[in-house]
Backbone atoms as SQL, in Angstrom:
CREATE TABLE atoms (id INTEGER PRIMARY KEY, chain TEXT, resi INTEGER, resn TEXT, atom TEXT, x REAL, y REAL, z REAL);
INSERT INTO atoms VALUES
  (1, 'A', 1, 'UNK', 'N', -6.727, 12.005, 3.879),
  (2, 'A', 1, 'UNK', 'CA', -6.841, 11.264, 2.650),
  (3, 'A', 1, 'UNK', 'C', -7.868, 10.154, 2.852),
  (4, 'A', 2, 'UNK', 'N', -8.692, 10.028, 1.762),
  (5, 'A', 2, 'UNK', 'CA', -9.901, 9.203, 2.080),
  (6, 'A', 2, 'UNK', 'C', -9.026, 7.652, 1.842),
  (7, 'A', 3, 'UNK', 'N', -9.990, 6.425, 1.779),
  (8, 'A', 3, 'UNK', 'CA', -9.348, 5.630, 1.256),
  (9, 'A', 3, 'UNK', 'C', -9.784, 5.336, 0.072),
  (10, 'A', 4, 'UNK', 'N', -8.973, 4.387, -0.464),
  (11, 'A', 4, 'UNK', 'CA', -9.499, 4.047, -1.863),
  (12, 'A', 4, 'UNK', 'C', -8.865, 2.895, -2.323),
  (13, 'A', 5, 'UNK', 'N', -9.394, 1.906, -3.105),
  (14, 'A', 5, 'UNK', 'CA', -8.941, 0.601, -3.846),
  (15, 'A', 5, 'UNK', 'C', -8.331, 0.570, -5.464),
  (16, 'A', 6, 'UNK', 'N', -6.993, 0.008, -5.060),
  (17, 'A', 6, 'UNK', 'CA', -6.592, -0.262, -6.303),
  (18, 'A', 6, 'UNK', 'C', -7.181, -1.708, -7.144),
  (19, 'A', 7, 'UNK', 'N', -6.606, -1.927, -8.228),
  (20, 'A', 7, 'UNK', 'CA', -6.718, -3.071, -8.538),
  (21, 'A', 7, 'UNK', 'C', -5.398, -3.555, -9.171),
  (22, 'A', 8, 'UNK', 'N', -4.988, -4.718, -9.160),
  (23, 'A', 8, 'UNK', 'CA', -3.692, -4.835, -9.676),
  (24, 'A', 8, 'UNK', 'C', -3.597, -6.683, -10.185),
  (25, 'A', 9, 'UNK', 'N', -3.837, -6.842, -11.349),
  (26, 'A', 9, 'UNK', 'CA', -4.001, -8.799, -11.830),
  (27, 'A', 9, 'UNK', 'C', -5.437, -8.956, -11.132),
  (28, 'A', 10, 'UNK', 'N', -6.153, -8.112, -11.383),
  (29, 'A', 10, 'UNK', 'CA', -7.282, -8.623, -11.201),
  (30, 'A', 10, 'UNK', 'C', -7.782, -9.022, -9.774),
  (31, 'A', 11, 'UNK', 'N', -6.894, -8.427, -8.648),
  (32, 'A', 11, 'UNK', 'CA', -7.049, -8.213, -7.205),
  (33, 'A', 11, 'UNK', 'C', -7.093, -6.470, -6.788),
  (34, 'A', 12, 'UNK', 'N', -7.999, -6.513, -6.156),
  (35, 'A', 12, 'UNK', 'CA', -8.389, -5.152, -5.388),
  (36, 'A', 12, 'UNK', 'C', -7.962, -4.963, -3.981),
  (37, 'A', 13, 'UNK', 'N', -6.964, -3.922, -3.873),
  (38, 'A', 13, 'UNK', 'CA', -6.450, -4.199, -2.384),
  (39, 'A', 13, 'UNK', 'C', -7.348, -2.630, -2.353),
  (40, 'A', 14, 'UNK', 'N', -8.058, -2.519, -0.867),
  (41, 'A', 14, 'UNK', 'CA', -8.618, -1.242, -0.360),
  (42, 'A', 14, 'UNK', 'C', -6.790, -1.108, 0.192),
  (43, 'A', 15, 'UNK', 'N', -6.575, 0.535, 0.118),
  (44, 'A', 15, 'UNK', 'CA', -5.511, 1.528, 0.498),
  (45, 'A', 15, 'UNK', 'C', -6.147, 2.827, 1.568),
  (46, 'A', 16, 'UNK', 'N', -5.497, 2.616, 2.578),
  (47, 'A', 16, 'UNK', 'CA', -5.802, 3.767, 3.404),
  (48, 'A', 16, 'UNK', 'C', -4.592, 4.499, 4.189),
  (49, 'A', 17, 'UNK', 'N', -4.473, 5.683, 4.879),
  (50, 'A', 17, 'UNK', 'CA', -3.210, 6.236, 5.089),
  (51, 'A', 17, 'UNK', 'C', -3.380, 5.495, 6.828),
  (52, 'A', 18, 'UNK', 'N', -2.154, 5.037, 7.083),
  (53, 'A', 18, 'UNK', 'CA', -1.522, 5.008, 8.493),
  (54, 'A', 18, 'UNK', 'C', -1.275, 5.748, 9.314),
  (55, 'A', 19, 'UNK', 'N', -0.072, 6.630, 8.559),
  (56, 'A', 19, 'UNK', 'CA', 0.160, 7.568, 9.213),
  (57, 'A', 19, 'UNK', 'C', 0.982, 8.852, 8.284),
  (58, 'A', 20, 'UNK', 'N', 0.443, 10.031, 8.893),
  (59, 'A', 20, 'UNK', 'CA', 1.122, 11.098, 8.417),
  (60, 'A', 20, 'UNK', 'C', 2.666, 11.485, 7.790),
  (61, 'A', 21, 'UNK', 'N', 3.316, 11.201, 9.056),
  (62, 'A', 21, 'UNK', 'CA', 4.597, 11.487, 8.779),
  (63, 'A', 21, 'UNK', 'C', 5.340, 10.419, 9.953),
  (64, 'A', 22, 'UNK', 'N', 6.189, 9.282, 9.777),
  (65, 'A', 22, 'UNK', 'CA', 6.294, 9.232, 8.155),
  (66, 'A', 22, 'UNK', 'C', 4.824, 8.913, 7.405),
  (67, 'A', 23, 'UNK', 'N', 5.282, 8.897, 6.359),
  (68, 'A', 23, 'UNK', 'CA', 4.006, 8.651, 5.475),
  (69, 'A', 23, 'UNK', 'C', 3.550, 6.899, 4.994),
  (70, 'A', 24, 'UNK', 'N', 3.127, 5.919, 5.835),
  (71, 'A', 24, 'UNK', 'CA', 2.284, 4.798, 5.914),
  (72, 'A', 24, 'UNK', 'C', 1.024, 4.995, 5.256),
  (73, 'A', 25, 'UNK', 'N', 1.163, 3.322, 4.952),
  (74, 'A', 25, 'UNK', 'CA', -0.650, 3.098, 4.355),
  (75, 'A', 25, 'UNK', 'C', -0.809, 1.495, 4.334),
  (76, 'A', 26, 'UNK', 'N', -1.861, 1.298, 4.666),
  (77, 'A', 26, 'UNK', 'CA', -2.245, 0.133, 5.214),
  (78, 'A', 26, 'UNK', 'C', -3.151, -0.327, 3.724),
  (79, 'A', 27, 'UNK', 'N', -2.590, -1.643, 3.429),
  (80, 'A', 27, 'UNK', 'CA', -3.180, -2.189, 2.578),
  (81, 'A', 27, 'UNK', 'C', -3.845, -3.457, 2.844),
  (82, 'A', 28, 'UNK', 'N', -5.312, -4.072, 2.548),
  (83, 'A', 28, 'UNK', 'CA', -5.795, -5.048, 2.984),
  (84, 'A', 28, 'UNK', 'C', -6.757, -5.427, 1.908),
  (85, 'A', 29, 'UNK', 'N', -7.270, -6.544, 2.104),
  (86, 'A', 29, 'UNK', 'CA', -7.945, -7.083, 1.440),
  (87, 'A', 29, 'UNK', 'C', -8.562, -8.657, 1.986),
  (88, 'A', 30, 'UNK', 'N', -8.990, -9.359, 1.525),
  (89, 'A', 30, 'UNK', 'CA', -9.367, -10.837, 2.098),
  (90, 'A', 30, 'UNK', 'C', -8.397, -11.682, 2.648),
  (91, 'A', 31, 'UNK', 'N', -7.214, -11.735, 1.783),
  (92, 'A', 31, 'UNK', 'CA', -6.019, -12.643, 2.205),
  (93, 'A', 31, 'UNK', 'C', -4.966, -11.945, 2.435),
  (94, 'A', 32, 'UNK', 'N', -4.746, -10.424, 2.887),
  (95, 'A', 32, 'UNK', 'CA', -3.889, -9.793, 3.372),
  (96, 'A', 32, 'UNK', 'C', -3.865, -8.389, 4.291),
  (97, 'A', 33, 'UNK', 'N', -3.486, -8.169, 4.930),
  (98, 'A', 33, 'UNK', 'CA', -3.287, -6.900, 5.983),
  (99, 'A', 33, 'UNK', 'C', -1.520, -6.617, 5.761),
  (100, 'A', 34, 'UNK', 'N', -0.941, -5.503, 5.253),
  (101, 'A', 34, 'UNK', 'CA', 0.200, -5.402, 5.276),
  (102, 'A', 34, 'UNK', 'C', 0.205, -3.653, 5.752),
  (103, 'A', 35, 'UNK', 'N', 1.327, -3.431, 6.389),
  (104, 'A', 35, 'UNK', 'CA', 1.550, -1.541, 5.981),
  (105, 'A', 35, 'UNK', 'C', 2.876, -1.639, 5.702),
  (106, 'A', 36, 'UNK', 'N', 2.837, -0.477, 4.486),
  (107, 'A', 36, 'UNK', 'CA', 3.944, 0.209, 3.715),
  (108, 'A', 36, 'UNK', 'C', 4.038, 0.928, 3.971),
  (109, 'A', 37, 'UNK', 'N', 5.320, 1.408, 3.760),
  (110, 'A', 37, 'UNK', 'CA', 5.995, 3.372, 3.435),
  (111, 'A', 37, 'UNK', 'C', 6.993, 2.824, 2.252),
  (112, 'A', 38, 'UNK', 'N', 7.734, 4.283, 1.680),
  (113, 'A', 38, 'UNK', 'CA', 8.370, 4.684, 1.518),
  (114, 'A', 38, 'UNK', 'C', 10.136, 5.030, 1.255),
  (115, 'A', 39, 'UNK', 'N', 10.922, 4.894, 1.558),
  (116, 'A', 39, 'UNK', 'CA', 12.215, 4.968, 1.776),
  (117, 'A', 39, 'UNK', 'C', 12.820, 6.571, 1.344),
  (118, 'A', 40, 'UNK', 'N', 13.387, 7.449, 1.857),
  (119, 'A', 40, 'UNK', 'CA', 14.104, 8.583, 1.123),
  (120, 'A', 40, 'UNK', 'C', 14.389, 8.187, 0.068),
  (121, 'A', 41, 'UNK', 'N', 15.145, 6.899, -0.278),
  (122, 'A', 41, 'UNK', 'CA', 15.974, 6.746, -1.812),
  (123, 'A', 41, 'UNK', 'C', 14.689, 6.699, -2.596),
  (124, 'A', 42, 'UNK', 'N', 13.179, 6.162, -2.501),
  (125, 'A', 42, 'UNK', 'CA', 12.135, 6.449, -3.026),
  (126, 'A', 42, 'UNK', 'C', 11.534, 4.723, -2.952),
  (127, 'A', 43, 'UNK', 'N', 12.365, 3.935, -2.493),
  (128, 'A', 43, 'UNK', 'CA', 11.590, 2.482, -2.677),
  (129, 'A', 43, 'UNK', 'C', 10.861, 2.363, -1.964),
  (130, 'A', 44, 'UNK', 'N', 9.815, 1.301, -2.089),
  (131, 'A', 44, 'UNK', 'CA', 8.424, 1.102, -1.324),
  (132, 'A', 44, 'UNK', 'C', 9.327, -0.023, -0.666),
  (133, 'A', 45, 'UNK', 'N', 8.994, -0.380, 1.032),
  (134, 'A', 45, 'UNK', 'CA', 9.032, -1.331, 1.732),
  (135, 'A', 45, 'UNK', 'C', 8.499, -1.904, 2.636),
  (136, 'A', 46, 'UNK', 'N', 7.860, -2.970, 3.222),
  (137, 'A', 46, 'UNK', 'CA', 7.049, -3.553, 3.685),
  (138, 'A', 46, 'UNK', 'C', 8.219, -3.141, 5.354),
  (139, 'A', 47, 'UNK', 'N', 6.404, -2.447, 6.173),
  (140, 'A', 47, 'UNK', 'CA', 6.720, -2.515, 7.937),
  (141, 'A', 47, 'UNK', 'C', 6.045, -2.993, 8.344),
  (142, 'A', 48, 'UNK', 'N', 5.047, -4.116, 8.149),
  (143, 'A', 48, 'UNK', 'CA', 4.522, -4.771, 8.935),
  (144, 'A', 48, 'UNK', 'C', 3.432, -5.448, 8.119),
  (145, 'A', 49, 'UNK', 'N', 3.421, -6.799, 8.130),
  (146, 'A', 49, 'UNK', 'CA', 2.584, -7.608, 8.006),
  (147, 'A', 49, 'UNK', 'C', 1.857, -8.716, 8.625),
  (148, 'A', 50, 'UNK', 'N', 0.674, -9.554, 8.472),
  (149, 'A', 50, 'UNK', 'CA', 0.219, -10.459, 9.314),
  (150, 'A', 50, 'UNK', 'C', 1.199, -11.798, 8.844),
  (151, 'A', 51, 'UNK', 'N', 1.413, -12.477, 9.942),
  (152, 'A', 51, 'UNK', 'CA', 1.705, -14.009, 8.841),
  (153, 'A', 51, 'UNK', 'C', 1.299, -14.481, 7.943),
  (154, 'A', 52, 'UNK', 'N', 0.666, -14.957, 8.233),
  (155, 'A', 52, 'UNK', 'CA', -0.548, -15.411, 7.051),
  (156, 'A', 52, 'UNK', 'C', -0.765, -14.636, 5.988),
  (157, 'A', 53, 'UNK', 'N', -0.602, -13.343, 5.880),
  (158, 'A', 53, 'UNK', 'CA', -0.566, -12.671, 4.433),
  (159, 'A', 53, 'UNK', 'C', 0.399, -13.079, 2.937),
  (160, 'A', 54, 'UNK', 'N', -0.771, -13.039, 2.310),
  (161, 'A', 54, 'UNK', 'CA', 0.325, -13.516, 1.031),
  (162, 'A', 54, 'UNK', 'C', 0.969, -12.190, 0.891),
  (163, 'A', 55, 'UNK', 'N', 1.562, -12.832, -0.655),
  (164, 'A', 55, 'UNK', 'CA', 2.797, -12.219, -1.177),
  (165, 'A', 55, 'UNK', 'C', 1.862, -10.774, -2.068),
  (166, 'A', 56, 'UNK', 'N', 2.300, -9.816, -1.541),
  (167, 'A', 56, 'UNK', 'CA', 1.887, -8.762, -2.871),
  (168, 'A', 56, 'UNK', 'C', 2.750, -8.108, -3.523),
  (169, 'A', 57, 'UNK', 'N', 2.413, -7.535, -4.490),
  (170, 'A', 57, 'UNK', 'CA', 3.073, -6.818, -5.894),
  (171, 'A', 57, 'UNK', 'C', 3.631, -5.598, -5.131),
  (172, 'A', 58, 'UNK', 'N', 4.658, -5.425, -4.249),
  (173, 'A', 58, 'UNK', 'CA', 4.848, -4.130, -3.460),
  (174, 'A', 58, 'UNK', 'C', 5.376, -2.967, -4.371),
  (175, 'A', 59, 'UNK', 'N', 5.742, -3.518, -5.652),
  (176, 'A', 59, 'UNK', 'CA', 6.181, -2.122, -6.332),
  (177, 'A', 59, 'UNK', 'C', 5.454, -1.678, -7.511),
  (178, 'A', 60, 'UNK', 'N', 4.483, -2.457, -7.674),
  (179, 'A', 60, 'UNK', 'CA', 3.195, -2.200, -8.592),
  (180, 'A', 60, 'UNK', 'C', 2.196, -1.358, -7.765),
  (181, 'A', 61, 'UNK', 'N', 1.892, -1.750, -6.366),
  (182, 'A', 61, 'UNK', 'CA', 1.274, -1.225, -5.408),
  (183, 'A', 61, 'UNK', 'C', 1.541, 0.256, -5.176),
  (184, 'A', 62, 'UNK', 'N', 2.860, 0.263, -4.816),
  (185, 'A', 62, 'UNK', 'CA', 3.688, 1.375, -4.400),
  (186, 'A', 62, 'UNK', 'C', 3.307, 2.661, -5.798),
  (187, 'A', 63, 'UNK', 'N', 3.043, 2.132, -7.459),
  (188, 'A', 63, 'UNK', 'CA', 2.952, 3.207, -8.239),
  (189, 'A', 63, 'UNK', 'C', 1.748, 3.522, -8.620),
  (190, 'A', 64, 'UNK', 'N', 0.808, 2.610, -8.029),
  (191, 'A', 64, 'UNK', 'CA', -0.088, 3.226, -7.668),
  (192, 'A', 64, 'UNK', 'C', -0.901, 4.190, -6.662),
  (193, 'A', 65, 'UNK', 'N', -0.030, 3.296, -5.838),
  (194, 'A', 65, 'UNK', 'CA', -0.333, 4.684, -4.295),
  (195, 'A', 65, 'UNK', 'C', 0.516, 6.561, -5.018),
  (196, 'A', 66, 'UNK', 'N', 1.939, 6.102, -5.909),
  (197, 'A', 66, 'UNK', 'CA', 2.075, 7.375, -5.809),
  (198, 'A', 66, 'UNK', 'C', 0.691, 8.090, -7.017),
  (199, 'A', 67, 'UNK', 'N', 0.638, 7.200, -7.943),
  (200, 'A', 67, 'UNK', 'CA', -0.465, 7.992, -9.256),
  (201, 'A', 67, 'UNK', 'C', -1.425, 8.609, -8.560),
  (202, 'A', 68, 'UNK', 'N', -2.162, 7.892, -7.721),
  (203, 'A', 68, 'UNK', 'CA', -3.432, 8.088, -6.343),
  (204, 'A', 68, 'UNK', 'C', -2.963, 9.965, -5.848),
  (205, 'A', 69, 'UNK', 'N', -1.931, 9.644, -5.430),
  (206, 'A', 69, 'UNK', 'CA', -1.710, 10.569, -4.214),
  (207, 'A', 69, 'UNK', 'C', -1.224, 11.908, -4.977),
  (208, 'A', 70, 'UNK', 'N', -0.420, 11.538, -6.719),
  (209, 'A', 70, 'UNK', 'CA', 0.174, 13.123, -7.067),
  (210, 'A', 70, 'UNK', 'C', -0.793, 13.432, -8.252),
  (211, 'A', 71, 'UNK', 'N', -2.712, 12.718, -8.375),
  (212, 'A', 71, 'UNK', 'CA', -3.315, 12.621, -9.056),
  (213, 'A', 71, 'UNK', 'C', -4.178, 13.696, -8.439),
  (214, 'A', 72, 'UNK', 'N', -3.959, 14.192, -7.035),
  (215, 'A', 72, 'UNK', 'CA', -5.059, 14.947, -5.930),
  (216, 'A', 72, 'UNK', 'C', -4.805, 16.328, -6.168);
């Protein structure tokens, strides 16, 4: 999966995959480095972030990664 940038309030986070399985993706931008997955029950949850990263929209994020991914 290539990467690609969302936009979300007028912030652009670049999205790229982590890892396969499970299924991760590393989201970054100027004031943040975070990686997400997934959950079986279907919620998006934060596995790792920098300190210093702000706060992001993880479930605005999250419906866009799925639109992205069941858009292919």
């Amino acid at each position: 999966m290539e990467p690609f940038t969302i936009t979300i309030n007028e912030v652009d986070y670049q999205v790229s995959l982590h890892s396969g399985f499970p299924r991760l993706f590393d989201i970054v931008n100027k004031n943040i480095n975070y990686t997400i997955g997934k959950t079986d029950a279907g919620n998006w949850v934060y596995i790792k972030h920098e300190p210093s990263s702000a706060v992001i929209p993880l479930e605005q994020i999250g419906a866009a990664i799925d639109d992205h991914v069941f858009e292919d």
